[in-house]
Structures are given as structure tokens and as C-alpha cells.
N, CA, C and O of each residue as an XYZ file, in Angstrom:
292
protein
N      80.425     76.840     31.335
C      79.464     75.808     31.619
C      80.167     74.456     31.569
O      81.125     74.275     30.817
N      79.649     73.428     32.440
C      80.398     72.151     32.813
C      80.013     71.267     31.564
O      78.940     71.399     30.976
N      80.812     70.515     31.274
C      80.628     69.803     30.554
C      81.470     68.409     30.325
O      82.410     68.384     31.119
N      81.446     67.724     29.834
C      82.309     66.388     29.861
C      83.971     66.821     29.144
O      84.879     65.990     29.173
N      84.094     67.694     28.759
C      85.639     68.142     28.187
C      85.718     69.095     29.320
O      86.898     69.121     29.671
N      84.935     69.967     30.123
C      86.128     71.368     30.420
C      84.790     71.136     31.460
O      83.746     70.514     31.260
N      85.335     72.017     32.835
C      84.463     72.786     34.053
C      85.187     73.002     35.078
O      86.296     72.517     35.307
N      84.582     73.735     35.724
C      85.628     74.072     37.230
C      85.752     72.525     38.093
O      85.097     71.506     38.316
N      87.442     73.329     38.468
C      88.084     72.050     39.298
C      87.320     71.540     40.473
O      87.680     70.452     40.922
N      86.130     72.272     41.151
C      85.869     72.496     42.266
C      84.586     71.039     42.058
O      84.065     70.316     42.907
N      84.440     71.087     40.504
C      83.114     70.272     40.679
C      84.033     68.848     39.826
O      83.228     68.043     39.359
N      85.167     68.555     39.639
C      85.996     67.639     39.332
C      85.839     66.497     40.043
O      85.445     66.621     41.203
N      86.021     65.582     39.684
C      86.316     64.187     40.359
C      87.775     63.974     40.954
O      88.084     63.086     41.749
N      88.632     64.963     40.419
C      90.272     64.985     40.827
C      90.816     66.187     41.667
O      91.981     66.422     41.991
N      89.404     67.053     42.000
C      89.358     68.238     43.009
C      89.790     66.879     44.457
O      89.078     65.921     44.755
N      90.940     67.203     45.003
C      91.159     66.557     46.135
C      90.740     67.228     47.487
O      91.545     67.294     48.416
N      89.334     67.776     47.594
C      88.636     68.827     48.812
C      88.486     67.829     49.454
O      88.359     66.698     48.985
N      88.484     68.245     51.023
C      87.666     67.398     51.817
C      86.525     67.884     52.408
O      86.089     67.546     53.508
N      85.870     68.995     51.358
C      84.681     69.299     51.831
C      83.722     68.615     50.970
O      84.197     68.073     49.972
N      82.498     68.537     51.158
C      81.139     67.839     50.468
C      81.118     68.712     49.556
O      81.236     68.242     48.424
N      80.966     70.288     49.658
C      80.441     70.791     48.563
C      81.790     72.586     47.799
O      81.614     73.795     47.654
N      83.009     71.556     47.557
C      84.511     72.761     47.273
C      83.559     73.652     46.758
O      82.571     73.379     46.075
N      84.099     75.156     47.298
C      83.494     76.334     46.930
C      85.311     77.013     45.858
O      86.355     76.377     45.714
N      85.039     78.167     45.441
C      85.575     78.721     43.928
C      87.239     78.769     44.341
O      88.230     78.596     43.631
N      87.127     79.038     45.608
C      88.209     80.086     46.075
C      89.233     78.896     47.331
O      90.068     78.968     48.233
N      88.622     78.145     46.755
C      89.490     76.695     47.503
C      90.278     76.090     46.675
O      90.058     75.596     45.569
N      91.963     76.232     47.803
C      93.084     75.666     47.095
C      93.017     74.428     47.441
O      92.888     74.218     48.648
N      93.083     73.256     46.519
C      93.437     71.307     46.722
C      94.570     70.893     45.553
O      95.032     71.670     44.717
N      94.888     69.521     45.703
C      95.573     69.148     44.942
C      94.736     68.665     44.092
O      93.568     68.295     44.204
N      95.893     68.735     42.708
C      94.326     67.811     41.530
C      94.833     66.460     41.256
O      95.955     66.378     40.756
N      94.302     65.600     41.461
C      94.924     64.195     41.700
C      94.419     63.532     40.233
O      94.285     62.312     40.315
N      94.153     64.023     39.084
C      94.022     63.787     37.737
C      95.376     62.821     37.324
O      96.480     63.342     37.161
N      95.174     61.493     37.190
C      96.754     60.723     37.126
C      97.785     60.741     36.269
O      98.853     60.130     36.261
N      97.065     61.936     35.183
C      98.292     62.283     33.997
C      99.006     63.805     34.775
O      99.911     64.418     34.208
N      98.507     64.195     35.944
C      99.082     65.404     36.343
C      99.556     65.314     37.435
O     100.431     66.111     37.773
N      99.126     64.347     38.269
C      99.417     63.619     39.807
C     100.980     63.938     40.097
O     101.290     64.452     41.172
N     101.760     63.689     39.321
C     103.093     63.473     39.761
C     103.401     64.509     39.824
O     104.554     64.527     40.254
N     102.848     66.006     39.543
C     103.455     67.311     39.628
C     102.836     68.005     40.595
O     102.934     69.227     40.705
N     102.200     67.308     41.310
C     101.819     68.088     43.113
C     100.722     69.384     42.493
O     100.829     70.384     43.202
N     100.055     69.502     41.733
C      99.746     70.423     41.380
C      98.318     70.878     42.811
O      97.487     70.295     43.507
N      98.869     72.368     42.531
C      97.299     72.561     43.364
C      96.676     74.015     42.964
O      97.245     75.096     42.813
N      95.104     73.601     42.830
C      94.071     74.608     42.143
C      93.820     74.991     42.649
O      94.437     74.877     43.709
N      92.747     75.850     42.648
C      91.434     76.464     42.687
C      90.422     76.432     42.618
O      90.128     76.758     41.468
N      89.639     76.238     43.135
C      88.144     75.634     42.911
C      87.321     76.272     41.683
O      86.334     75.718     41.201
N      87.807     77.423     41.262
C      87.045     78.348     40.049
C      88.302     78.052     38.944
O      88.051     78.376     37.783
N      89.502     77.521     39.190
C      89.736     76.827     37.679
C      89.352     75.836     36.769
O      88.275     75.240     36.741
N      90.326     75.703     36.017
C      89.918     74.569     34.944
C      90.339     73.985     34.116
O      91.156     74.612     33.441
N      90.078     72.611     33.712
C      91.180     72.519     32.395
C      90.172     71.044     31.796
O      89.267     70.494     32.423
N      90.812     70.601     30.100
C      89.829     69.658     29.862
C      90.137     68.086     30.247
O      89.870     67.091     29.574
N      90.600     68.140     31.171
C      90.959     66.927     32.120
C      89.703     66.848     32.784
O      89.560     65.905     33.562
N      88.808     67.612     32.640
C      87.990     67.360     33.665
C      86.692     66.365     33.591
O      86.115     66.044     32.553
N      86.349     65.935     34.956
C      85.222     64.500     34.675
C      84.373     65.224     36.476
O      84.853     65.733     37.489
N      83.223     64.933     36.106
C      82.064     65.601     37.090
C      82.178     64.959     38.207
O      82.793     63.908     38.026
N      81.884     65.107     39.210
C      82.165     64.185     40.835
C      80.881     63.491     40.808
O      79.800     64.071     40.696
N      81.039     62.216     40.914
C      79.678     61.557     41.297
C      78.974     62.096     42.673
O      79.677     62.224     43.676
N      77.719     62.379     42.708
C      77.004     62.386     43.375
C      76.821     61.526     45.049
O      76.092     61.832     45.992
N      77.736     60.460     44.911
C      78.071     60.023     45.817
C      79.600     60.650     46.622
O      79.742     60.654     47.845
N      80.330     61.000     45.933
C      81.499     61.631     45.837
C      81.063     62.711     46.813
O      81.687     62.675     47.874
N      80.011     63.798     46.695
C      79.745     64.981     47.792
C      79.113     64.211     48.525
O      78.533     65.115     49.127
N      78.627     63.072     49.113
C      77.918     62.662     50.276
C      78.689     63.026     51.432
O      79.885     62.737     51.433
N      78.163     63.637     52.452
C      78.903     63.780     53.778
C      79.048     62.456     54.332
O      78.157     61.616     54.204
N      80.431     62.167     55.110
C      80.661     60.825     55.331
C      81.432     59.639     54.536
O      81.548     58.444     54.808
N      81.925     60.430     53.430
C      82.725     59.459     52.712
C      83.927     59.666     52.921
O      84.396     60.776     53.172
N      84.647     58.483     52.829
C      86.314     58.750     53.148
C      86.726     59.225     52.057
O      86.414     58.969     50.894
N      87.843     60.319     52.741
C      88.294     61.181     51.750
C      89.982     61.101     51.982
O      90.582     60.905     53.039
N      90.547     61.328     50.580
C      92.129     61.255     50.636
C      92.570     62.386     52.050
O      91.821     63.154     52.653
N      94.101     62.117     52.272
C      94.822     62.523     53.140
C      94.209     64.230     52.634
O      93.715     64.331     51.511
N      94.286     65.359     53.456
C      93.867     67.058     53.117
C      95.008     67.617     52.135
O      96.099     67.081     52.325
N      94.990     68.103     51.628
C      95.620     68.614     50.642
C      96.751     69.887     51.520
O      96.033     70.735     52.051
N      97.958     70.111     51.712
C      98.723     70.722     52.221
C      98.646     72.433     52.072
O      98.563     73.067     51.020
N      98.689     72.855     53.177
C      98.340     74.570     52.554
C      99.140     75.279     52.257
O     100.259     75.080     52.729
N      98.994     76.071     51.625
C      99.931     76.318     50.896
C      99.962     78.388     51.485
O      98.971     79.117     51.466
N     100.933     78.675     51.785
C     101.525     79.697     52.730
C     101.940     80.906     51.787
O     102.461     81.913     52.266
């Protein structure tokens, strides 16, 4: 369960998706700025207690969103 210490990356503020609503099984980068520099990239059903909830404006369709996150092969 989400909470202000721990929840899935997918519902993160540092989930770098460029979809409105990241589903479990979606790889992004996590752009969290104590982890940023290590290219890291999740999962939408991980987790860690870095985590902070996406504002509600954040899933609006229509917001500019960072460069797509690179796929990974």
C-alpha cells in the first residue's frame, strides 16, 4: 500500500513514463535526484522509499513530459 515512505514506481513522481496513467510492467527511468546519476530504470510494480505520489496534475493528458525513457533490449 502507497504511502508517503514506500509505493510502486509507477505511481511516483520520479516514474519518468510518458504515459498519463504507467501501468506495473512498464520499464522508465527514475529521475529521483539522489539516484538520477545512475541511469537507473524500473518497473512500474517496483519500489523503494524514495518514493513521493504524482500530483494529480502530473497524469493530466497534455502535459509536457521529459525526453521517453530509452528501451531497453
Amino acid at each position: 500500500m502507497a504511502n508517503h515512505d514506500s509505493g510502486h514506481c509507477k505511481d511516483c513522481r520520479y516514474f519518468n513514463s510518458q504515459s498519463t496513467h504507467p501501468s506495473g510492467g512498464e520499464i522508465a527511468q527514475c529521475r529521483q535526484p539522489e539516484l538520477e546519476d545512475f541511469d537507473l530504470m524500473v518497473a512500474g510494480d517496483c519500489g523503494c522509499n524514495a518514493f513521493e505520489a504524482r500530483a494529480e496534475a502530473d497524469r493530466s493528458p497534455g502535459m509536457p513530459r521529459d525526453e521517453p525513457s530509452p528501451m531497453m533490449h
